[in-house]
Each structure stands twice: as structure tokens, then as C-alpha cells.
C-alpha positions in Angstrom: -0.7 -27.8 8.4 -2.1 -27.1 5.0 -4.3 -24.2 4.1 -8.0 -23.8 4.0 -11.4 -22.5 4.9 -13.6 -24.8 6.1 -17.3 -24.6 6.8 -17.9 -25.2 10.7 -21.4 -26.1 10.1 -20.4 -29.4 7.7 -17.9 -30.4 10.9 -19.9 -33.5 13.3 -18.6 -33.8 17.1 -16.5 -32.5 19.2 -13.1 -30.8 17.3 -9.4 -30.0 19.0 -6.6 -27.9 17.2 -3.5 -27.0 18.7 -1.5 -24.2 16.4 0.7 -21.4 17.0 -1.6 -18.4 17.1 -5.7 -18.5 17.1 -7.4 -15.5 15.7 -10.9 -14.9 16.5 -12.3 -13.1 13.8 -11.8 -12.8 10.1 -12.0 -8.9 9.3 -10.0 -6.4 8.9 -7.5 -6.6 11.6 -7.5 -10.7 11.7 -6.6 -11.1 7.9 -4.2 -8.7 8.0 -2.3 -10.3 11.0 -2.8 -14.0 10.3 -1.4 -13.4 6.7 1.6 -12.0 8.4 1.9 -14.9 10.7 1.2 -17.2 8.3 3.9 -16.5 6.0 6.7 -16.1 9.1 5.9 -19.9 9.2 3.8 -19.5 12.5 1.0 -22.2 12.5 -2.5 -20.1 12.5 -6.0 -20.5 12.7 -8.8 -17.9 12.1 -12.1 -18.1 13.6 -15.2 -17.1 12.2 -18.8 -16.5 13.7 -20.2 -15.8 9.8 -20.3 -18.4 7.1 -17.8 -18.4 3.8 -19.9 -17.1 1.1 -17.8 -17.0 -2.2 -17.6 -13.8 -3.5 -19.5 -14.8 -6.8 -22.5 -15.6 -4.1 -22.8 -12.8 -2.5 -22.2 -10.5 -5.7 -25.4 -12.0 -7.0 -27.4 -11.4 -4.2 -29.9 -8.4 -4.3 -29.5 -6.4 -1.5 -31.8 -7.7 1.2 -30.6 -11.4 0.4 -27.3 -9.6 1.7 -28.9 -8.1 4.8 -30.3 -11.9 6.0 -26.8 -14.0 4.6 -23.5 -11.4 5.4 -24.8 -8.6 7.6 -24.8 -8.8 11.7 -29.0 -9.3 12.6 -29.8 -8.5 9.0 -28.3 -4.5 9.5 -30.7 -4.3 12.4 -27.7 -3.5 15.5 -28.5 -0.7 17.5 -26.7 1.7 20.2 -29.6 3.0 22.3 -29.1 7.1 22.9 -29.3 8.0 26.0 -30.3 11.3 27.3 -30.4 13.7 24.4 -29.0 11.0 21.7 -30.5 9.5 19.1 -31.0 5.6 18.7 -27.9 4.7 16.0 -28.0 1.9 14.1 -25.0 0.5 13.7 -23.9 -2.4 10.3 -21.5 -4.9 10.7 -20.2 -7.6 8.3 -20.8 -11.1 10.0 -19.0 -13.5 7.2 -15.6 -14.4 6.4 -13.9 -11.5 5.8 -16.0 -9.7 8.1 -17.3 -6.0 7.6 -14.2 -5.6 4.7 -17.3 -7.3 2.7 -19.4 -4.2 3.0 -17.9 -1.5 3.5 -17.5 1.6 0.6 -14.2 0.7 0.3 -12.7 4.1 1.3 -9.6 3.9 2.9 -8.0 7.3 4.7 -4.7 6.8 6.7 -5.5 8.0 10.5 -5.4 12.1 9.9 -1.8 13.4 11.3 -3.1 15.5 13.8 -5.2 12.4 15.3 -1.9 10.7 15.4 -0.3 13.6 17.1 -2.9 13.3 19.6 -2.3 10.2 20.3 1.7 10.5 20.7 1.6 13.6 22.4 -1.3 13.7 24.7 -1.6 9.9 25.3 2.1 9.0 25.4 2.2 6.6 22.2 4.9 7.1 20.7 5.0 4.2 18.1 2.3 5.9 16.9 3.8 8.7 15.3 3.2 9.8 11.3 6.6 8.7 10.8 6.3 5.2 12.4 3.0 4.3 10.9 4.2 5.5 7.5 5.9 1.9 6.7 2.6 -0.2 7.5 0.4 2.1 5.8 2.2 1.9 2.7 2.3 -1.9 3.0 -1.5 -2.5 3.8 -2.2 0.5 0.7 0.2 -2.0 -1.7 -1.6 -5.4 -0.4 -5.5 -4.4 -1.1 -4.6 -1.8 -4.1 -5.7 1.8 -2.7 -6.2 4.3 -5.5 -7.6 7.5 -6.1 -10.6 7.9 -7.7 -10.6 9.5 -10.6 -13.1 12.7 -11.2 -15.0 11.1 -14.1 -15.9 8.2 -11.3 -18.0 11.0 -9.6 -22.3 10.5 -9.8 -24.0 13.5 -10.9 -25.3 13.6 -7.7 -21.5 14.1 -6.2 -21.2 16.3 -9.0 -23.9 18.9 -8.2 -23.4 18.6 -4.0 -19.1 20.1 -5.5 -21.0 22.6 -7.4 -22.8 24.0 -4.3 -20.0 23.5 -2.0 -17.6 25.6 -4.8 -20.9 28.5 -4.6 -20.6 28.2 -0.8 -16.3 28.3 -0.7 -15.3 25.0 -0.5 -14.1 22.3 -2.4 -14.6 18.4 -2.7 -11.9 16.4 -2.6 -11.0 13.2 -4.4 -11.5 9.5 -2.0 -9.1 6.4 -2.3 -10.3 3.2 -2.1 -9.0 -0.2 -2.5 -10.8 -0.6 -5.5 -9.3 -2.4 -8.8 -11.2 -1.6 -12.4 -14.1 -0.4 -10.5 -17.0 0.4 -12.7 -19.1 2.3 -10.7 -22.4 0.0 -10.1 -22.5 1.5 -6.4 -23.5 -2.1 -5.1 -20.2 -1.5 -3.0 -22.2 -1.8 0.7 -23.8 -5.3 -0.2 -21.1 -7.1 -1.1 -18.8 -5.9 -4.5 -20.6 -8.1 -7.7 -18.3 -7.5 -10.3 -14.9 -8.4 -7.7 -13.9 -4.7 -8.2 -12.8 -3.9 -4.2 -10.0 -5.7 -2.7 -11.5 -6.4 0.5 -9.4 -8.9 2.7 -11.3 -12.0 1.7 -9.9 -11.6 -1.7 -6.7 -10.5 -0.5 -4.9 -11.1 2.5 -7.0 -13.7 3.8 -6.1 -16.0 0.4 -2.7 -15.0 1.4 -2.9 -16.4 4.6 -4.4 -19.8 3.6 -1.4 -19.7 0.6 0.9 -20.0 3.6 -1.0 -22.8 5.4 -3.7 -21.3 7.7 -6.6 -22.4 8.2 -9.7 -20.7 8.2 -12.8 -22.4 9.9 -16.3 -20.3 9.8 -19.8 -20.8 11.4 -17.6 -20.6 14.9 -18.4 -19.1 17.4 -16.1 -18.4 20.2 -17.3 -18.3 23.9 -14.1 -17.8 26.1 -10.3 -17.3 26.3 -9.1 -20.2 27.8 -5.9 -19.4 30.4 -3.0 -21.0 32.6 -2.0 -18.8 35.2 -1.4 -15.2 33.9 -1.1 -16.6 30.7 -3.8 -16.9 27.5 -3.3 -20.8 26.1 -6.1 -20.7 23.5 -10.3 -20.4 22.9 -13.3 -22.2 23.5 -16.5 -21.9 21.1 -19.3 -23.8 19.6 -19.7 -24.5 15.4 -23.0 -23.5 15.0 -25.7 -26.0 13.2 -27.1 -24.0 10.0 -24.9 -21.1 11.2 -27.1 -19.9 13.6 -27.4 -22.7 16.3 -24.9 -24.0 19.1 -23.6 -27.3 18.2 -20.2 -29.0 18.5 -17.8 -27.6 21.2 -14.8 -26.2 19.5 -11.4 -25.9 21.3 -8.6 -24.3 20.5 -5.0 -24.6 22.5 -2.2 -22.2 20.9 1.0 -20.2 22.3 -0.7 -17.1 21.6 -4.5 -15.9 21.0 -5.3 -12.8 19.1 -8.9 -11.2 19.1 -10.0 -9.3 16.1 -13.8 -9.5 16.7 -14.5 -5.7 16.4 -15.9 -2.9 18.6 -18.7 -4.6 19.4 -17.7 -8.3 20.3 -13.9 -8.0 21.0 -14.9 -6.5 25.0 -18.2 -8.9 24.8 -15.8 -12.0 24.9 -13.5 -10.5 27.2 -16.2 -9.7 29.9 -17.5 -13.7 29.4 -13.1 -14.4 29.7 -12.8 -12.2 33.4 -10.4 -9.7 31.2 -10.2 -6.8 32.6 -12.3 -6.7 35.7 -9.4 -4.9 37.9 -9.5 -1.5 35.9 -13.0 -2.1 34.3 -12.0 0.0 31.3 -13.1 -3.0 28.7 -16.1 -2.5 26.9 -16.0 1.8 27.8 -14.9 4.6 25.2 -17.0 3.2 22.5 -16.6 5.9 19.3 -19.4 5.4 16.7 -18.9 8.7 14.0 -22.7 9.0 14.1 -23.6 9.6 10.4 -26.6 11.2 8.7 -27.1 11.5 5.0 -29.0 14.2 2.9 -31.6 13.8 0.2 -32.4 16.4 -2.4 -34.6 15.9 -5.2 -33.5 18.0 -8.3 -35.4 19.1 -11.6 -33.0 17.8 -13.8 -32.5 13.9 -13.9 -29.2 12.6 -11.7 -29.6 9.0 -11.2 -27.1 9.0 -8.7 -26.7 5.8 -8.6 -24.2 6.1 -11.6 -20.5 6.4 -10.7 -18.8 5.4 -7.6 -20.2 5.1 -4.2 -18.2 7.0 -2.6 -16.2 9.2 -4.3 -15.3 12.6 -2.7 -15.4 13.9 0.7 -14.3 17.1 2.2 -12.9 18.0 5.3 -13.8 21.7 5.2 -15.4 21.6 8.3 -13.4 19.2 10.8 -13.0 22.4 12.8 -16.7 21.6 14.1 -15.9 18.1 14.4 -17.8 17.3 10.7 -16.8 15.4 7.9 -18.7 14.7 4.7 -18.3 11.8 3.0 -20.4 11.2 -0.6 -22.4 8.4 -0.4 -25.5 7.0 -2.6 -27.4 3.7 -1.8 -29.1 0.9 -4.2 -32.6 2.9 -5.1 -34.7 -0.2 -3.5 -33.1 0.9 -0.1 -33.3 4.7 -0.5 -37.4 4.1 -1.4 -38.0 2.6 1.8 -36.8 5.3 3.6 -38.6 8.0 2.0 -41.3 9.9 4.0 -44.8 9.3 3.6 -47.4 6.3 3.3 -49.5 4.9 0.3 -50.1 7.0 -2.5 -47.9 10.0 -1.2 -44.7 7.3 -0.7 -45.1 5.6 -4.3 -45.2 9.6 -5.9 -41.9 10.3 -3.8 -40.5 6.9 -5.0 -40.8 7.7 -9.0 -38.9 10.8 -8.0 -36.0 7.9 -7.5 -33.7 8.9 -10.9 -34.2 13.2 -9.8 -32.6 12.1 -6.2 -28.7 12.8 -5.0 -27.2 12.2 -1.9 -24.7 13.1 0.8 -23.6 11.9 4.0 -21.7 13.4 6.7 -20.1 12.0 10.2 -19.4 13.4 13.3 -15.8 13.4 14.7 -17.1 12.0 18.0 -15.6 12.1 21.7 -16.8 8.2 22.7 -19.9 8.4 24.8 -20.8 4.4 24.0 -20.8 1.4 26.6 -20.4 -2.2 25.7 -22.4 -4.2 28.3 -23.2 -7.9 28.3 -26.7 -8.9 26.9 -29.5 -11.6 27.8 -27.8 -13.7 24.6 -24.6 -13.8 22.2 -25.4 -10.0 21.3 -24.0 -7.0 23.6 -25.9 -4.3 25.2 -24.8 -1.4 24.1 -25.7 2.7 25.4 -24.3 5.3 23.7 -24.2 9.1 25.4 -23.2 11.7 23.3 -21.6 14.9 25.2 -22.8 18.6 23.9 -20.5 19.4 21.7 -21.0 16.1 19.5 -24.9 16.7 19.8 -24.8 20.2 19.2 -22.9 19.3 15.6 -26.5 17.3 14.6 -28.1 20.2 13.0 -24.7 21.9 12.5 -24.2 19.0 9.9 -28.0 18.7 8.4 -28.2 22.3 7.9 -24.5 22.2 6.3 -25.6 19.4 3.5 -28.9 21.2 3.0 -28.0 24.2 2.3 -25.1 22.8 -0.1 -27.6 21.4 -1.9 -30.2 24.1 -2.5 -27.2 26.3 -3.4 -26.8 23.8 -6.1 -30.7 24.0 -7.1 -32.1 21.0 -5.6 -36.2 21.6 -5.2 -36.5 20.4 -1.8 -34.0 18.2 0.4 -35.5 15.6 2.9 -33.4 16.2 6.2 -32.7 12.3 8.4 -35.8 13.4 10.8 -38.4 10.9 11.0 -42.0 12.1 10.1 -40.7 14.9 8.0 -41.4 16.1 4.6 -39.2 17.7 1.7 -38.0 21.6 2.5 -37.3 23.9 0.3 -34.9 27.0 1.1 -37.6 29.0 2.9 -38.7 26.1 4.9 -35.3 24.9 5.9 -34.8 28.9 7.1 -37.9 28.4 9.4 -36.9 25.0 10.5 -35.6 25.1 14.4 -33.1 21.8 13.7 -31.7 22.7 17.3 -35.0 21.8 19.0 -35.5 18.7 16.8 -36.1 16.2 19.7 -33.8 13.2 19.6 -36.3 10.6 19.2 -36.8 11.7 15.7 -33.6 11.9 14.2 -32.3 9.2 12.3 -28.3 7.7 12.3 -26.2 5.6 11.6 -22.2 3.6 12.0 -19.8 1.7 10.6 -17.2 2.6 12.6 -17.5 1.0 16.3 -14.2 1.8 17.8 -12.2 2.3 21.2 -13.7 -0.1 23.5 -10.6 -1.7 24.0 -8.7 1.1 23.7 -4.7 1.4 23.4 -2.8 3.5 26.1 0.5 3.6 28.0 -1.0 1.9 31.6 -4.1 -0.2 32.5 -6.3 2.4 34.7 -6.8 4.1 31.5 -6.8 1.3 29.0 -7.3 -2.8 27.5 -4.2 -2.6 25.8 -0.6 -1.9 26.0 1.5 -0.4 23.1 1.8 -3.5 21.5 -1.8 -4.4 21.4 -1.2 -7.3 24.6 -4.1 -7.0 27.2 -2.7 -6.2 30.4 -4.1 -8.0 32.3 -3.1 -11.7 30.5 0.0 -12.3 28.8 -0.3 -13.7 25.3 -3.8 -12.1 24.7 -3.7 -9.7 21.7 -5.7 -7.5 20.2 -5.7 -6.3 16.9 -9.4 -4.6 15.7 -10.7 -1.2 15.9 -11.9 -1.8 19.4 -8.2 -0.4 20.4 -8.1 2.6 18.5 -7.2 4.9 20.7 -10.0 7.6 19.9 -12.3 8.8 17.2 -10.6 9.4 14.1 -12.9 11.7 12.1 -12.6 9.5 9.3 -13.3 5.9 7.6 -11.3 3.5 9.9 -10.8 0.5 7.7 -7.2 1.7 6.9 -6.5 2.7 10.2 -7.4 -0.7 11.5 -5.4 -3.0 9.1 -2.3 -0.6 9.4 -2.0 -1.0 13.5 -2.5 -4.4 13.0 0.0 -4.6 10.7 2.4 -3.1 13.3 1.5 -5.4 15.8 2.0 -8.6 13.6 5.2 -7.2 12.8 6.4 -7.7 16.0 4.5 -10.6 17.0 6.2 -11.8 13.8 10.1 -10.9 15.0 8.7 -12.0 19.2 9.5 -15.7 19.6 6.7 -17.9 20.5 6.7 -18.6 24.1 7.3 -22.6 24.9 
């Protein structure tokens, strides 16, 4: 079989394949493990929902040609709140390459005392610091993580440090897998200068090097099976990517989902996985994030320097972590507050405006259910602790800014104005009602979760559902709990681990 990526949508009738090992899904977790695959010699086959757009496409796009082309609904995914949660939106790449395409390239190894947790209270043992410390150095080497450097910081970084130093703490540098970055902060939309090594300019190139084959504009419907055993998919290509067309099938000795948080349970509720133990599709961790505006005398155009390029971890202690973040200026002007007249004076203010975002070290309140169409259902209820960290964290990042002399900040609560020191004092953020508070995700994970037996759990150790042989998993759906952190490392280094061994398992006959 010789390598290549090939557009579903230019496919007419009816297509078979028989390989080795079909992988739904082209992200993160996919690339990583059909590279692997690919060059033990194992015939492979990636599946793709999104459409290939070359890098030097979507590096030209402006930022809402991005949001119709590469993005899942255009950014517009949502987990509804429940009780006293707020609506979060949640982005998701939907391309080859998946969201590796768009995210801000940070890359933190799973925090030591998450993996503690998770061999110590939950009985995974392969899933110690010292065992993950092999494929988290060979994922770092393979997409070029690197620490980025001080001078790489925005002004806007620069003065949040300055009030976190007034207020006793400290930033501290990110990595990313970044190579010659040059700081155009166009990072969430799709890298235009091919600066960050996401995985559809590293490992999947690798993979097709070796003889896979990557087909987009697929999407898959079901896991087909014989007995207790998973013998390949079935899909449709999709007429100008959007459309069912063409049936797709796919027969192979071993199937592998990598669709993410979100879709990964959705096809295994349409495949009848996991209705004994009903635990697919339940855990869902989001790390609800909010950023922080301040508007500043001095000029900051923050959109100079790296996207994200510090973070601090200060406050994990009440389940917060900030993370420094700045956004194209088109996309921060449409979310500033007001209408007419009063929005266009706010928008000039554009080169006097910094940013900050923080996440919330969640405890997994979200449901994956099965929707009217192709997209899931999904509620998200978050317990009191999480929701009681909302205006921990907003008054955190304010106050860090004011201490740095920001004029006014503009907290994420829909309908409200800029506050200054003395209004952010009289503001009662605990009684903010949830319905009014903006945030968002990246980071859908644990809805397929990883455990030692199947009344608590999707997966076993080694990422194979329990309830089919030959079905693996390999995406942040089976992360075993919220992390605290970016999960893009996190995600390629278990799946790593499981290729390994999927590599060194023979194929069954």
C-alpha cells in the first residue's frame, strides 16, 4: 500500500479497504499512533470527517474564513450548563490534523501529582512519572517542544508578571512545539508562517512516509463487529464535505478511535459499545476557561509576541490555572461590551488592550448524549467547588491587572462594562447569575475514560474497550480525569504508549 491523503469528496461510488489497523480520526492521538503503526510495517488507514487543507491555505485565511473551513460548526459547539453552570462553548479542529491545527501550541506533560492520582487512587500503574517519562520525551522530540524564551512575551504578558510579582507571585515560562516562531499570535487559526509543529506537519507526513493512507471528507457511522470482536468501520464520504454520499467500508484486524471527547462516545453509542456498564459518554472534563481584559494608558498592542507565552500555577491549590492568552484584534472587538457608537469608542481602545485567561482544574460534571443529527448532545454540571472558583478566578486576573495599572478591566459577564479598582471592590461576582457569564474549552476529555475494570470505565489499561476486543482508543476522551492543564501533550504521549504496544502485540488472524 503506498502512502497518501486523499480527498473523500473527489472519490465516486461505493469504496472497500481492507488494512491492518483503521483509525478514525486524524488529531492528536490518531497521528501519533498511525505513524507508529505505519512504520512497524502495519498496513493503516486514517479517517477523516474534515477536509485536507494545505497548510499554505489555511495560513492565508483571515480568521473567520478559518472558523467556516477548519473549525467544528464554525467554533459555534456548546455544553449546555445545567443548574448553576454557565453555557461553555467549546472549539474543535474538524480537518486533517484535527484540533492540533488550532490550538496555542502549549504543550505541558500531565502534572506529577495528576499522575499520582491516577496510579495511586485509580490503580494505573503504567501510568506512573517514571513510565510516561520515555513517551513524553519521544512525542517532545517528534513535534519540537521548546521553551519560550522571555523576549517572546507581549507587553500585555509583560505587565499581567508585573502585577502578579506586586501581588507575590511569579509567571512562568510555556513550551510549545513551536519551530522559529515569530510571534504573529495567529497560532488559534491555523499557524501562517508554518512556525508550530502540529501533527499534520509532523507525524501525520510520517505516517504517509511509511505507506498510510489518509482519506478526509469521511465520515464514520459505526464499528463494524464479528462476535466479541471489532473487524472494521462503516461511514459515508461526504459530497462538498458536508453531505452524505458514497458508503465507505472499512474491514481491518484492529480499529482504533481517535475522534475526541466529543465524538469518540457519540460513535460508540450508534456501535452498542458500552451499554452493559453505561459509563461511555459520562465524566466529560472541560477546564472551563475565562479570559480578562484590561485597557491600559500606555499602548500594549498585545498582539505582539507569542500567544501564549507564560502561565502560572500559583493557585492550583483552588483548582486555578492561568494561562496567557491574546486573540487576533478582529475577534477581541466583537466581544467587547456595548452597541453603536459606545462599541466602536471601546474598539479604537484595541492597541491600549492586554489579556489573560485562566482555567479551572475541573471535577467532570459533562454528559455526552446522542443528538437529533451527526452532532452530540452534550450537558455539563459543574459541582460547587468548580463553580465557586468562577469569581475566585475573575477577581484573581482583575485584580492582577489593576495592580499593574490597567484603567479598567472588562470581567467575561455578559452586559457588563469596564471596572475600575473601586468598582471591582463593590462588585458581588459570587451572585453573578450563571446565565451571564461567558466560557469557554479546548479541552473535552474523560468520556471514555481509562480505569482498572468496566463498572467504572470504557477503557482498559491499554486503551482496548472492554466490552469488544480489538477496539482501541487513543484521544483525550480516556484521560482519566481533569488535568489542570493543556492536554495536547498528555494526549499524544498515552497514545504513544498504547501504539507501542499495539506495535510489539501481533495482529490477530
Amino acid at each position: 500500500m503506498s502512502g497518501a491523503i486523499v480527498a473523500g469528496r473527489s472519490l465516486s461510488g461505493d469504496q472497500r479497504f481492507d488494512c491492518d489497523v483503521v483509525i478514525v480520526g486524524s488529531g492528536a492521538g490518531g497521528s501519533v499512533t498511525a505513524a507508529i503503526l505505519a512504520e512497524a510495517g502495519q498496513r493503516v488507514i486514517v479517517l477523516e470527517e474534515g477536509p485536507h487543507v494545505r497548510p499554505e491555505a489555511y495560513g492565508a485565511m483571515r480568521p473567520s474564513e478559518s472558523l467556516r473551513h477548519i473549525w467544528r460548526d464554525g467554533g459555534m459547539s456548546a455544553a449546555i450548563g445545567l443548574g448553576n453552570t454557565p453555557l461553555i462553548n467549546v472549539t474543535m479542529g474538524r480537518c486533517v490534523g484535527g484540533s492540533s491545527v488550532l490550538t496555542g501550541a502549549v504543550c505541558f506533560r500531565t502534572p506529577e501529582h495528576v499522575l499520582r492520582q491516577w496510579t495511586d487512587e485509580r490503580g494505573l500503574t503504567e501510568l506512573s512519572p517514571e513510565a510516561m517519562d520515555a513517551p513524553f520525551r519521544a512525542v517532545e522530540k517528534a513535534i519540537h517542544v521548546e521553551e519560550v524564551p522571555v523576549s517572546m512575551r507581549s507587553r500585555g504578558t509583560q505587565l499581567f508578571g508585573e502585577g502578579a510579582r506586586r501581588l507575590g507571585y511569579e509567571l512562568k515560562p510555556l513550551k510549545r512545539n513551536t519551530r522559529d516562531c515569530n510571534g504573529c499570535g495567529r497560532c488559534n487559526f491555523g499557524c501562517p508562517c508554518g512556525a508550530k509543529m502540529s501533527v499534520d506537519v509532523s507525524y501525520l507526513p510520517q505516517a504517509v512516509a511509511h505507506g498510510a493512507q489518509i482519506i478526509s471528507d469521511c465520515l464514520v457511522d459505526r464499528v463494524l463487529t464479528s462476535g466479541d470482536r471489532a473487524v472494521g468501520v462503516e461511514g459515508r464520504l461526504l459530497r462538498d464535505g458536508r453531505r452524505p454520499g458514497a458508503r465507505v467500508t472499512v474491514t481491518a484486524r484492529r480499529v482504533v478511535i481517535a475522534a475526541g471527547g466529543f465524538h469518540s462516545p457519540l460513535l460508540l453509542k450508534r456501535s452498542k459499545v458500552g451499554r452493559r456498564h453505561k459509563q461511555v459518554g459520562r465524566h466529560l472534563t472541560l477546564h472551563p476557561s475565562f479570559r480578562m481584559t484590561a485597557r491600559f494608558d500606555e499602548p500594549v498592542r498585545g498582539w505582539q509576541g507569542a500567544l501564549q507565552s507564560a502561565w502560572s500555577d500559583q493557585h492550583e491549590a483552588r483548582r486555578i490555572t492561568l494561562v496567557g492568552v491574546f486573540v487576533p484584534p478582529s475577534v477581541i472587538a466583537a466581544t467587547l461590551p456595548g452597541f453603536g457608537p459606545e462599541h466602536a469608542r471601546r474598539a479604537r481602545t484595541m492597541p491600549h488592550l492586554a489579556m489573560m485567561g485562566g482555567l479551572i482544574h475541573d471535577e467532570g460534571g459533562g454528559v455526552v448524549h446522542r443528538g437529533i443529527g451527526r452532532e452530540p448532545f452534550v450537558t455539563y454540571r459543574m459541582d460547587r467547588q468548580d463553580r465557586a472558583a468562577i469569581p475566585d478566578l475573575m477577581r484573581t486576573m482583575a485584580e492582577t491587572f489593576l495592580e499593574a495599572g490597567a484603567r479598567e478591566v472588562f470581567l467575561p459577564v455578559l452586559g457588563l462594562g469596564g471596572l475600575d479598582a473601586d468598582g471591582l471592590r463593590r462588585m458581588d461576582l459570587e451572585r453573578v447569575p450563571a446565565s451571564r457569564i461567558e466560557s469557554a474549552s479546548q479541552h473535552p476529555l474523560g468520556s471514555c475514560r481509562m480505569g482498572t475494570a468496566p463498572d467504572h470505565s470504557v477503557v482498559d489499561p491499554d486503551g482496548q474497550a472492554w466490552d469488544l476486543r480489538g477496539l482501541y482508543l487513543v484521544d483525550g476522551s480516556i484521560v482519566p480525569t481533569s488535568l489542570g492543564v493543556n492536554p495536547q501533550l498528555s494526549i499524544m504521549a498515552m497514545a504513544t504508549r498504547i501504539a507501542w504496544k499495539l506495535r510489539e502485540t501481533p495482529l490477530p488472524s
